[in-house]
N, C-alpha and C positions, 0 to 999 in steps of 0.2 A: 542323746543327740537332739531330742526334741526341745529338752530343756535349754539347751548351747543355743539354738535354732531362735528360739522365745526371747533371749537375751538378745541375739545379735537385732534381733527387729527392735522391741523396746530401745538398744543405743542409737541405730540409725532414726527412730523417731526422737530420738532428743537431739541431734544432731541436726536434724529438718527444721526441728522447734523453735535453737539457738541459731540454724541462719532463717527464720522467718524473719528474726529479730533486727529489726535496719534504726541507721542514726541519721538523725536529721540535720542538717551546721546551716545558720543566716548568721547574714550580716546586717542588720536594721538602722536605715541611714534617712536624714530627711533630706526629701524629694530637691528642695529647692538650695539647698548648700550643702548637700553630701556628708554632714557631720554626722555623726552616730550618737543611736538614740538609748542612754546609758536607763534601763529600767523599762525598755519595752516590753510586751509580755505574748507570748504566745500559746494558745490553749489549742488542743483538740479535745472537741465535746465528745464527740464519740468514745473517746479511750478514757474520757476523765485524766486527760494529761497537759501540763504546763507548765513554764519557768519564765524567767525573765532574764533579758539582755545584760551581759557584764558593762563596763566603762567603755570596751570599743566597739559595743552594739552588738557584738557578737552572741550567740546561745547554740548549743550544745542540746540535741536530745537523742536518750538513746530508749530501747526496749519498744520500739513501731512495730509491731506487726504487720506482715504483710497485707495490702488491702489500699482501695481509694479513700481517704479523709480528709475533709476543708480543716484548713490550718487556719486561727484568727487570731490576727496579727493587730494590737492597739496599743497606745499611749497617750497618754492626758495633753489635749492640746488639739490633737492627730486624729484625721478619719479613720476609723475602723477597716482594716481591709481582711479581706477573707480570699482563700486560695485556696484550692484543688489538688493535690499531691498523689499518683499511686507509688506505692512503693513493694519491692523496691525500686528506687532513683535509678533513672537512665545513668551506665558508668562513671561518666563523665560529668555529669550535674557538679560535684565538688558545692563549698561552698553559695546558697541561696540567696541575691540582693534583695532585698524587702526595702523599696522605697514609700515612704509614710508619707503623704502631704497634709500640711496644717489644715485641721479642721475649718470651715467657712467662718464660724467666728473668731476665730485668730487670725485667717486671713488679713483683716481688715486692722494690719495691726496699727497699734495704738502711737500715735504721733504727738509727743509730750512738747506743747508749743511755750509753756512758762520757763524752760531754759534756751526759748527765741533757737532752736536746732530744729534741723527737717531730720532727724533719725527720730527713729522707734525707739521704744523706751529702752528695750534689754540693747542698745545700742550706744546710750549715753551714762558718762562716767555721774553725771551729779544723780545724789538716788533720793528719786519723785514716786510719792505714791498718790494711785491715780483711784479716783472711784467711776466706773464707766456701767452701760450694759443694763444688765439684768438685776445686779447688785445696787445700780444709782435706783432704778425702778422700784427695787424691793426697799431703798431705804421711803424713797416717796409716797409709800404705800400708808408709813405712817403717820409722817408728818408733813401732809401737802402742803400747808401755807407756809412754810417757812424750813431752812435749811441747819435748824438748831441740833436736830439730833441725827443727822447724815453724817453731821461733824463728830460732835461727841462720842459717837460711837467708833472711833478711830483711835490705835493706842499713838501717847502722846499728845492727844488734842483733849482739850478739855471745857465746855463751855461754860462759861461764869455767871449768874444769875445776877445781875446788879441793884433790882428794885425787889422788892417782895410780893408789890401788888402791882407795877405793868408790865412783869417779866421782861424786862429788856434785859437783856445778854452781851456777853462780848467773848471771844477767842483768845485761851491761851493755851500756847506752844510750848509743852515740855517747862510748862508749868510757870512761864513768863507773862506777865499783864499784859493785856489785849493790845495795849498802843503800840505794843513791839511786834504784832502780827500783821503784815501787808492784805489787804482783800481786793483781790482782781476781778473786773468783768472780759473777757477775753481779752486781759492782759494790758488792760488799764487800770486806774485808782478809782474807781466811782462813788470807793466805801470811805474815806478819810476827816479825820477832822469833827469838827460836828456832824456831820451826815453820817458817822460811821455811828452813830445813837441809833440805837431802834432795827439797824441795816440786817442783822442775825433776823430777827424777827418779820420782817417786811420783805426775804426774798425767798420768793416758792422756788423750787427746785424744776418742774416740770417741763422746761424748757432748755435743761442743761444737757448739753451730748455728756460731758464728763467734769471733774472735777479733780485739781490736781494739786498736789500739795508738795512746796519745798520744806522741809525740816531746817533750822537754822541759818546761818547769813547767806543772805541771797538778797544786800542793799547793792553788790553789785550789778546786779539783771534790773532792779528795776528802781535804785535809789532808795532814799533814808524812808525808816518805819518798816524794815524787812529785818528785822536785829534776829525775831524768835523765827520766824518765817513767812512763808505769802500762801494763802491758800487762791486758786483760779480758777473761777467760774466759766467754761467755756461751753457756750451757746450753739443749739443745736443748728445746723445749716443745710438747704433742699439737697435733697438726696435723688436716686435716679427716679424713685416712682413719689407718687402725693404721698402725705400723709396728713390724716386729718381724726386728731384724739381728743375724746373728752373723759371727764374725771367729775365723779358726783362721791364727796366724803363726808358723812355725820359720825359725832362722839357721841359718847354717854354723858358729855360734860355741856351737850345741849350746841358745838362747835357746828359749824359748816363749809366749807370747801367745793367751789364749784369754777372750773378752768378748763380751758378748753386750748389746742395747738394746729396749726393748720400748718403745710410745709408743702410748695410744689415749685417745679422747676419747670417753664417754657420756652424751651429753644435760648434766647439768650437773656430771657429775665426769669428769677426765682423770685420769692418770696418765703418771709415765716412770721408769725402773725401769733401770739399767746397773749391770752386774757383769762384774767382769775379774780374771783370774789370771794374773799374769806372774810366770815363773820365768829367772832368769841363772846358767849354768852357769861356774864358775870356765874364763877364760882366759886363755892366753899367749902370743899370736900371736911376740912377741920370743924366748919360749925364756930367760927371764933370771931364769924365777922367782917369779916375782912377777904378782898379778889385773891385765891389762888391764879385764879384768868382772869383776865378784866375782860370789859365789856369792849368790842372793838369790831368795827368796819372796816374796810379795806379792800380796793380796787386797784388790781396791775391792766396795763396794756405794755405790749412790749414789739410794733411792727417792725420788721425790718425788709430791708431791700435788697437783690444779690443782682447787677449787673457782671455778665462776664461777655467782655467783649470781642476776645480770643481767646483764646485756647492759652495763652500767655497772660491775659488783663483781666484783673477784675476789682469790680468794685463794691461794695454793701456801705448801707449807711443805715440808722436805724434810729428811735428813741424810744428809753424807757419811763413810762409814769406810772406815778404809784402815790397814791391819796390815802390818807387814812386816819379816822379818831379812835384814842381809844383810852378807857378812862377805867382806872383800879380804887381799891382803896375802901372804902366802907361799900359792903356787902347789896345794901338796902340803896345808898344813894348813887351807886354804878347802874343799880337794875330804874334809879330815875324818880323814886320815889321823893318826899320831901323827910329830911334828916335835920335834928337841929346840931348845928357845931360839928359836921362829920369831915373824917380826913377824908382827901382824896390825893391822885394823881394821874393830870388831864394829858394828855398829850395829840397834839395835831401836827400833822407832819403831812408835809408834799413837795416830792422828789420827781423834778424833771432832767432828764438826763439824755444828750445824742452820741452817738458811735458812728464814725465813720472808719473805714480801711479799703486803700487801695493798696493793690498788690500787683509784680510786672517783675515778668519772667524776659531777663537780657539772655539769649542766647540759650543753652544745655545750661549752663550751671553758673548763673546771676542773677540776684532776686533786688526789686527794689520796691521799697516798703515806706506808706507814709499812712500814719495813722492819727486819728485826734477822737476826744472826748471834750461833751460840756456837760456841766452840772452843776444844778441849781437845785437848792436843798432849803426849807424853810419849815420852820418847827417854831410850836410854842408848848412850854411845859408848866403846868399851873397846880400849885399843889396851895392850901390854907394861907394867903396874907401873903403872897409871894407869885408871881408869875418871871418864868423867865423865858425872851425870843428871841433868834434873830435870823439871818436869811445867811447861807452860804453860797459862795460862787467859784468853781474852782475849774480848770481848763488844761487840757494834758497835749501834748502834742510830740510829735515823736518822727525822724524819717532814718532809716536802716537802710543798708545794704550788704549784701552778702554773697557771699561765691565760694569754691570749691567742687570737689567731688566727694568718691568714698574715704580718701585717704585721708584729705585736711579739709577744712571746714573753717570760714573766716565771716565773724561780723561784725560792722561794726555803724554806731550813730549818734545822734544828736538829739534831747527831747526839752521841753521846758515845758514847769510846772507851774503855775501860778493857784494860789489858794489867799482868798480874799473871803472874813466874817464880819459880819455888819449886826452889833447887837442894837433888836428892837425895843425890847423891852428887859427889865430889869432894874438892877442898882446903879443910877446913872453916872454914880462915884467913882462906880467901879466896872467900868468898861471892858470888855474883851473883845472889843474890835481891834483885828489885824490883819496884814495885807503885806505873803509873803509869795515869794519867787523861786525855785530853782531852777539854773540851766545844767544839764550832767551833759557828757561825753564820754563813750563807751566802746568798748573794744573786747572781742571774744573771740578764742580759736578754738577746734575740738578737733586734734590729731591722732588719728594710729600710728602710734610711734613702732607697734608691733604687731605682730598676730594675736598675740597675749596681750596688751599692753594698749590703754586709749585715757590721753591727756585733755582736760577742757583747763582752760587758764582764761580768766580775764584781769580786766581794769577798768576799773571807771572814776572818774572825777566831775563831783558836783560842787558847784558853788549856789549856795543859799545867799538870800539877799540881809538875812540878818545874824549867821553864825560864818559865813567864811567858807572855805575849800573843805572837801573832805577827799582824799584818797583811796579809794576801796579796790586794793586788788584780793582776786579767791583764786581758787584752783580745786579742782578735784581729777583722781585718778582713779582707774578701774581695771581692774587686773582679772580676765578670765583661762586661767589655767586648764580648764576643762569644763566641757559641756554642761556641769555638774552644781559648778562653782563659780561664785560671782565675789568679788572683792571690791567694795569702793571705799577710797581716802577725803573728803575733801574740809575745806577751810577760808577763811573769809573776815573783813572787817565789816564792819557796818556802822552806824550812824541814827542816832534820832532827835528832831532840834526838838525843842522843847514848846508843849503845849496845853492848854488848861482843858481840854477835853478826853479828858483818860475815864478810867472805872471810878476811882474817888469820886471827883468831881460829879459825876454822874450821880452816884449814889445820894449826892447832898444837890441834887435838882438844880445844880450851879449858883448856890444861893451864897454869899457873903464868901466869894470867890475871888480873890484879890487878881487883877492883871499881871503876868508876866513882866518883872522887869530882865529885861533882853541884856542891858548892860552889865547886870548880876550873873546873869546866866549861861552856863555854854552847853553844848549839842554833847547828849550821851553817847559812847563811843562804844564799840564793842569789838570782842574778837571770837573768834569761836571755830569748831573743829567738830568733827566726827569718822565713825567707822562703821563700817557694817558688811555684813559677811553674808551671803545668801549662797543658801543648798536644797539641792534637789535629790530626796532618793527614795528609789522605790524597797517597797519592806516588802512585799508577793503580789502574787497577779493581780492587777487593777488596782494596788492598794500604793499611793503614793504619797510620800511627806515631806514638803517645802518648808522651809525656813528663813528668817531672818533674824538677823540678831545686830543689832544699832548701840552703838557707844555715843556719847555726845557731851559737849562738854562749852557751855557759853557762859562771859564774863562782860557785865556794862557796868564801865566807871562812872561815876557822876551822876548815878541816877538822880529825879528829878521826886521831892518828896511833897506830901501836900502834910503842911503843919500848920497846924493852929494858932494863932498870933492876938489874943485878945478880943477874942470872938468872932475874928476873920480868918480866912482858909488862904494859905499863901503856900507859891511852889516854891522850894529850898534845894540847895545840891550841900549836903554835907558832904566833908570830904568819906569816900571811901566805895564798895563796887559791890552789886550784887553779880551773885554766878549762880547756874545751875550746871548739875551733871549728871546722867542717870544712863539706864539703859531699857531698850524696848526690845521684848520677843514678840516676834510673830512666828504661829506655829500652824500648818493647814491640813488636815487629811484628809484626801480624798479616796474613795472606794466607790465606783459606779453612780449611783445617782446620787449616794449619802457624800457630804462634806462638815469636816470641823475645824473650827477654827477656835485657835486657844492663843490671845495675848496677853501682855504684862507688860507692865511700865510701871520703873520704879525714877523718880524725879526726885530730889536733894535739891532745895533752891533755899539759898539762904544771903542773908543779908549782913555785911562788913563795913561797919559804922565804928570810928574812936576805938577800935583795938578790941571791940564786943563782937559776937556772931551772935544771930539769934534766925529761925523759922524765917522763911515768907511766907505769909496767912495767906490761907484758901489755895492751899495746893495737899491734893494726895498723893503722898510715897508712894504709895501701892494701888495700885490698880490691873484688875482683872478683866477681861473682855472674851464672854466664851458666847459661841454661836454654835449650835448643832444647825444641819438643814439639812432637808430632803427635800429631790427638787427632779421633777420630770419633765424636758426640755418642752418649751410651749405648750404645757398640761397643767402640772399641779406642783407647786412646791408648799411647804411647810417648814417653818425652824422654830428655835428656842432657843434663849438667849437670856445670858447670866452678868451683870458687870456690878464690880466690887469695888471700891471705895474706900481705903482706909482713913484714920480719921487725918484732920485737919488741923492746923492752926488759924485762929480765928483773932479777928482785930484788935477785940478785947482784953485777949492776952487768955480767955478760954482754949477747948480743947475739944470739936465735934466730935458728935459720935461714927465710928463704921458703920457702914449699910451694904446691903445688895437691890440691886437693880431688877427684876426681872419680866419677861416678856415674852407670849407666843404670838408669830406672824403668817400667815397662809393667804396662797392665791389660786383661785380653780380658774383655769379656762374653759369656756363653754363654744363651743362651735371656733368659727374663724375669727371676730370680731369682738364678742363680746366678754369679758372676765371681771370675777369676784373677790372680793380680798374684805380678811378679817380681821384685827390685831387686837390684843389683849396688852397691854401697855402698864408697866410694873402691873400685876396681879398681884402681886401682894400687899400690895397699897403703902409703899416705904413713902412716910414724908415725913419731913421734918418737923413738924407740929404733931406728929404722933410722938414722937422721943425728943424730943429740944422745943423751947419757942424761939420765933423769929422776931418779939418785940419786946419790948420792957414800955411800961407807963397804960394810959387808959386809951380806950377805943378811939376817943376823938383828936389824940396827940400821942400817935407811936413814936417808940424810939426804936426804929427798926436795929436790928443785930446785922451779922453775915449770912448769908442765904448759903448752904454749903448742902445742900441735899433737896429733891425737887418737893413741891410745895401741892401738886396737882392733884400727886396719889395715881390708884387703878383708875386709868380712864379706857373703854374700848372703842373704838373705829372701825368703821366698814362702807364699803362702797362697791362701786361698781365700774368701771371703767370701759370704753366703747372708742374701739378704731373702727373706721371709715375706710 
């Protein structure tokens, strides 16, 4: 009896045990559109228990103990919320709604103005990658004077070394010559033409809210020289409180950086005001002689003006100038000393340039838009028995209108370009003075044809004053099947006339450069397409992996070639088309404060001449870009950082070596105001005068090669930075 007695209690205790045991059910939705938030995660620290949300935001928990426990409820993006639960759930509870609201820095989301649309980005079918934030700061960290490796370090973009000794660079786009790359100042041309020499190098980043980049044709949005794509420099503007920052950066390379940003707003005038001095000390990490940096001064001021005269109007106006000499080439005679018979190359450049935009709000949903740019660009380039100058003047003018709501979205305008060079000096035989025109006319819709389903189409039509009409309609479409999943199509022609200011050109300091005969020549044409898939999903609590995956595929007939004619350099269009086609990953994980990023670009560009294919030189197939970081929001971050390089094809008909890139970069914040930062930039010292050289012949008469790998080596930076 006793024994019967002992059992029946031990059952009734397991029976107590298995209903202590309660199940939890949410439903985890965001606050501001009710969608569900597929990979949200919910933890109780107490029990050491957690899962995450299926596709319709739903989770599922069971074996709770009886008892009171905060439930914590997060997703990337998303304020952290925390709740109070006892269990068991009052009868009736069923089902729990968990609304998440966007974390404050999402809030302010990101409004991508280079496809001229007021939506947000995950809102628009053409697909823009933007550098904004904490990531634009951290790339500025290490290269304050200039915006060379902000770029570079992007898959897909790649920037090209053109000199050996005064580092001048240019932009190529999925592995197309820099002339087919568009460069925006808030969505003007201020970089084209001759002005676009030296422009990578001569623009500090520090006064950019963001940075946005189209992949592929996009000469519809903004006219001919957008074939590879436009990258858009967009300028930071007063905000509700002042801001007032400076920046103090020295190298190991003897470099200096010193810029300062001011930004306030008074009732109905604003203002923003950036000034920067960067100085580069002649170096020679090789020991061979000759500037890996040249020696180089340089002063920006950049004021601008923010009239807002309702609530509806506003106006800014602003100018940028930017002075600067800077002189490479023999080692000894950069640092100033006396050399007999030494090479150099001198360059003097000063860039005046104004921005004006007004804007005016008709009613709820009508915008009218009239914008203009001037710029005035004069350089002189002086290398042994040879100088070449001359002044540019180029003038953009543009007026839009637009209207709509959420559903459809309508714009359209009017701009003319005028682009006038005036050579100073040089071969007076051989002239490149020219003085050209476009007027375009433009037209853009962006409809939700569905809930799924959002169409952007344009057209535009330019007439140039010395090639004719060009037609450019595009289109892209974007298909969102679920929260999850993002789908974009789009496509385009483009156009570029033809100009004696490319990468060649440059490389030979413009020297026995034959004119442009216009009659010879017609406007390279291009067509081109892509795809790209982006996913989002979570692998366990807190641990989430985004992706993207880009197809692409671009074709310009007639391109324009620089050939050799008897000891002059003359442009040619043989018949036939260069293309590229490749594909780009982007891969990201995130886990609480840790993030990785892992990309790859593989580019195919090759050239179809007479029934031949062969390479296009200084492009790598393969390319890796990895980032580790650690990063404690306004405290401390840290990363490390890998990018890979396969080899090259090279002018000469050689074949570059593979390299790795690599890099540690860190920032402490000290108090409210004040913070540190440190970078270690390649440590391992990859250049290319350790494994290849960059010239054939003797010191005082190189015959420079292709620069296809950096030339600088381990250099480190550190400073200090101080808001107000």
């Amino acid at each position: 009896m006793k024994r019967n007695t002992i059992l029946i209690v031990l059952a009734l205790c397991g029976i107590l045990r298995l209903h202590a045991q309660n199940e939890f059910r949410a439903h985890i939705i965001d606050h501001k559109t009710g969608d569900p938030l597929f990979g949200a995660t919910v933890l109780i620290s107490e029990l050491k228990m957690g899962g995450t949300s299926d596709e319709s935001g739903k989770i599922t928990m069971d074996g709770i103990p009886d008892g009171k426990y905060t439930l914590r409820f997060s997703y990337v993006g998303y304020e952290t919320l925390e709740r109070s639960f006892t269990f068991p759930l009052v009868a009736d509870r069923g089902t729990v709604v968990i609304e998440l609201h966007a974390a404050p820095e999402e809030m302010d989301q990101v409004t991508i103005t280079s496809t001229r649309s007021t939506r947000s980005i995950e809102d628009i079918p053409t697909r823009v990658e933007f550098i904004a934030g904490e990531e634009l700061s951290e790339k500025g960290n290490m290269k304050p004077g200039d915006i060379r490796m902000l770029l570079n370090e992007s898959t897909g973009i790649q920037t090209q070394q053109t000199s050996a000794t005064s580092y001048n660079s240019s932009i190529r786009i999925q592995g197309l010559d820099g002339k087919y790359t568009q460069l925006l100042r808030d969505g003007m041309p201020l970089y084209s033409g001759f002005s676009g020499g030296l422009s990578l190098m001569q623009i500090a980043p520090l006064d950019l809210r963001q940075v946005e980049v189209i992949k592929g044709a996009a000469s519809t949005l903004y006219g001919g020289g957008a074939i590879a794509g436009l990258v858009n420099l967009i300028t930071k503007t007063p905000g509700e409180e002042r801001e007032l920052s400076f920046m103090l950066n020295g190298t190991s390379a003897l470099g200096l950086d010193i810029s300062g940003f001011y930004s306030e707003r008074i009732g109905k005038v604003g203002t923003t005001v950036f000034a920067s001095y960067n100085l580069g000390t002649p170096y020679d990490p090789a020991d061979i002689g000759l500037t890996a940096i040249p020696d180089f001064n340089r002063f920006t001021l950049n004021p601008k003006l923010f009239i807002y005269f309702n609530d509806k109007t506003t106006l800014n106006a602003g100018v940028n100038i930017i002075s600067e000499d800077r002189v490479g080439g023999n080692l000894e005679y950069a640092r100033g000393e006396q050399v007999p018979d030494p090479y150099f190359e001198e360059n003097q450049t000063d860039r005046i340039s104004t921005q004006m935009q007004l804007n005016s709000k008709i009613g709820d949903s009508k915008r009218l838009e009239f914008k203009n740019s001037l710029n005035f660009y004069d350089r002189s380039i002086a290398v042994p028995d040879y100088v070449f100058a001359g002044n540019q003047f180029s003038s953009f003018s543009e007026l839009n209108f637009s209207w709509g709501d959420d559903q459809i979205e309508w714009i359209t305008g009017l701009n003319l370009w005028t682009d006038q060079f005036r050579q100073a000096e040089g071969n007076p035989d051989e002239d490149l003075s020219y003085s050209n025109a476009t007027l375009g006319g433009f037209m853009q819709n962006t409809w939700n044809l569905h809930s799924l389903w959002t169409l952007e189409s344009g057209f535009r039509l330019d007439y140039q004053n010395q090639y004719g009409w060009f037609p450019l309609p595009r289109f892209s479409l974007m298909f969102n099947p679920a929260s999850t999943w993002t789908f974009r199509l789009g496509g385009g022609l483009g156009y570029k006339t033809p100009t004696v200011f490319s990468e060649e050109a440059e490389r030979l300091q413009f020297r026995n450069i034959r004119p442009l005969d216009t009659a010879a020549l017609s406007a390279e044409r291009s067509v081109g397409a892509n795809f790209d898939i982006n996913h989002r999903m979570p692998l366990a609590p807190d641990l989430v992996m985004t992706s993207n995956l880009l197809f692409y595929y671009t074709q310009i007939r007639d391109p324009l070639q620089l050939t050799s004619i008897n000891g002059f350099f003359e442009f040619t269009q043989p018949a036939g088309y260069v293309d590229t086609q490749g594909v780009e990953v982007n891969l990201k994980w995130s886990y609480r404060d840790l993030k990785l990023f892992v990309g790859y670009t593989y580019a195919n560009v090759k050239e179809h001449y007479n029934g031949e294919t062969s390479q296009f030189p200084l492009v790598a197939n393969h390319r890796l870009n990895n980032v580790l970081m650690y990063e404690k929001h306004d405290n401390f971050w840290i990363g490390l950082e890998a990018y890979y390089f396969s080899p090259q094809q090279l002018n000469d008909g050689t074949t570059g070596q593979s390299y790795w890139i690599t890099g540690v970069m860190t920032e402490k914040r000290i108090g409210e105001h004040l913070s540190i930062f440190l970078n270690f930039e390649n440590f391992l010292d990859t250049r290319q005068t350790a494994f290849d050289t960059i010239y054939t012949g003797d010191l005082s008469d190189p015959q420079f090669r292709d620069i296809y790998a950096p030339v600088d080596g381990f250099v480190v930076n550190g400073g200090v930075k101080l808001n107000l």
